[in-house]
C-alpha positions as CSV (number, residue, x, y, z in Angstrom):
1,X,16.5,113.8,122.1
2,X,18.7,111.3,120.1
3,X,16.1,108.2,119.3
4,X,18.9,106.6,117.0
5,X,19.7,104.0,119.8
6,X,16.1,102.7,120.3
7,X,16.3,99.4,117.9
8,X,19.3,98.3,119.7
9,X,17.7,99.2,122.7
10,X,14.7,96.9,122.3
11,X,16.8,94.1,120.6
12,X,18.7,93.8,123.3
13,X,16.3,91.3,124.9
14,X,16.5,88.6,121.7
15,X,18.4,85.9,123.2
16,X,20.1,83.6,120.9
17,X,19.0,79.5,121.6
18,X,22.2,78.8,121.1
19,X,24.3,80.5,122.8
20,X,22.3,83.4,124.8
21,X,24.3,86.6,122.7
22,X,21.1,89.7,122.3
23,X,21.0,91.6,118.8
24,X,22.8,93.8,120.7
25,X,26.0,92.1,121.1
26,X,25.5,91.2,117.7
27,X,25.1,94.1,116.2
28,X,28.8,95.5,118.4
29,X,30.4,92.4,117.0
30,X,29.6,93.2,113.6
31,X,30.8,97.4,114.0
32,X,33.5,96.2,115.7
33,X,34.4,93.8,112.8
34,X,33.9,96.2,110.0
35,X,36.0,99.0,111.1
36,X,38.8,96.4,110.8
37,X,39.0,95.3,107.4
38,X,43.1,93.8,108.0
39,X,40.5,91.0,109.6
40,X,38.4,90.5,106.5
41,X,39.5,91.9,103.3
42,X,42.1,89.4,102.2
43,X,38.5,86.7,102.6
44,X,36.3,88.8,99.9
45,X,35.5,86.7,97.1
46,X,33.8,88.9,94.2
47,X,32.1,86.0,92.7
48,X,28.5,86.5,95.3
49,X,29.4,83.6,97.6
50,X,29.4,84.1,101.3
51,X,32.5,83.4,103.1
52,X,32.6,82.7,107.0
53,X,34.8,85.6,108.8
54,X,37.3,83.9,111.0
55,X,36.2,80.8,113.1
56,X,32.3,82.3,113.5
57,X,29.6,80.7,112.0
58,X,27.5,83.1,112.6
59,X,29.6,85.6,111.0
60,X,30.4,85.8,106.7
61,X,31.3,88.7,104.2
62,X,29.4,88.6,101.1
63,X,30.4,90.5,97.9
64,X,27.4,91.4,95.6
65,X,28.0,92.0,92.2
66,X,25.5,94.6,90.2
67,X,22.1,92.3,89.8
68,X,22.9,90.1,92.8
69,X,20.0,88.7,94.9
70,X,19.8,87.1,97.9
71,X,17.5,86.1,101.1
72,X,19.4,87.1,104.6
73,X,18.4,84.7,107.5
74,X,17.0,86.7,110.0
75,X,17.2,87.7,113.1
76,X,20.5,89.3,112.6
77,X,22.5,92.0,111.9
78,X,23.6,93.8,108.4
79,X,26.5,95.9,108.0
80,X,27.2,97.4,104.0
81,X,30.8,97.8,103.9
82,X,31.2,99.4,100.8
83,X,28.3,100.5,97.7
84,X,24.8,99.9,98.4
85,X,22.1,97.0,98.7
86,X,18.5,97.8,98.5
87,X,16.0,95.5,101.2
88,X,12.6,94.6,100.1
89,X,10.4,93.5,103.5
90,X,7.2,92.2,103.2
91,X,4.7,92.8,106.3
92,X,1.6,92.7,107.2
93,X,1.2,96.6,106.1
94,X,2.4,95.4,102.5
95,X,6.4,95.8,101.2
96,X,8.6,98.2,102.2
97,X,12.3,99.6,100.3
98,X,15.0,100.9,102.0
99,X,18.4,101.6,100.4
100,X,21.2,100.3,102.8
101,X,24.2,102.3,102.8
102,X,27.8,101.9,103.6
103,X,28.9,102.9,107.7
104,X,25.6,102.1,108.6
105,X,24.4,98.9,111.0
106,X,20.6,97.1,110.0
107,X,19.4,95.1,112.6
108,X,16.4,92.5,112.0
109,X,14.6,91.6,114.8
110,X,12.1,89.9,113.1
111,X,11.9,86.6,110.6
112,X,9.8,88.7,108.2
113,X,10.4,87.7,104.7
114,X,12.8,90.1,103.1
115,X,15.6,89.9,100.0
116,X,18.5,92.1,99.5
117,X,19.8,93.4,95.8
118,X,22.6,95.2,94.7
119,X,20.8,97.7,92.1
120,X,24.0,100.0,91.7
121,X,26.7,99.1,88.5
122,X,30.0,98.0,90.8
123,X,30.0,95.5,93.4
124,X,28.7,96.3,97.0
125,X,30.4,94.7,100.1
126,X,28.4,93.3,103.1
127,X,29.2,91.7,106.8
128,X,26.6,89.8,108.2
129,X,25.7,88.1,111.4
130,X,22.6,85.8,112.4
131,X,21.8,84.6,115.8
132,X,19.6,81.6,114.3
């Protein structure tokens, strides 16, 4: 039995306030996006700001260099494009680390507090969506 699916499963039921798109959606959006980089490589600036991806606010490219930090706004969707971030979430049940890897799609369905890093020693590549 493949349980791979089950988080976008469940998401699928977080409605965006403003415009009704699910986690879901989002999350399609955001694969669809990063397996065209013709779309969003020209927009990478390496210097760690976040730079909107075509007309969507909701959508932007981030380039960490080695030691950057930063806070996602959550819900949303992560997708590393190239290296690797590591996510620190804080719960409950204490803090949890995850390394996020590229070809892979994170989806955070809740607003716990969280920060990503870039722990590795070249630049990591990230496209991220947010439905608040």
């Amino acid at each position: 039995m493949n349980f791979s699916v089950i988080p976008d499963i469940t998401m699928q039921a977080h409605h965006d306030l403003a415009g009704g798109s699910t986690i879901g959606r989002l999350a399609g959006v955001v694969r669809e996006m990063a397996a065209r980089p013709a779309y969003w490589w020209h927009l990478a600036r390496f210097d760690g700001t976040p730079v909107p991806v075509a007309a969507a606010d909701d959508l932007w490219l981030s380039a960490w260099p080695p030691g950057h930090r930063g806070v996602p706004a959550g819900p949303g969707v992560l997708a590393v494009l190239a290296g690797e971030l590591s996510e620190r979430t804080i719960t409950g049940q204490g803090v949890a680390e995850r390394t996020l890897r590229a070809n892979r799609i994170r989806v955070y369905g809740t607003d716990a507090p969280r920060e990503l890093v870039n722990l590795g020693p070249a630049y990591a590549l990230s496209l991220h969506a947010t439905t608040a």
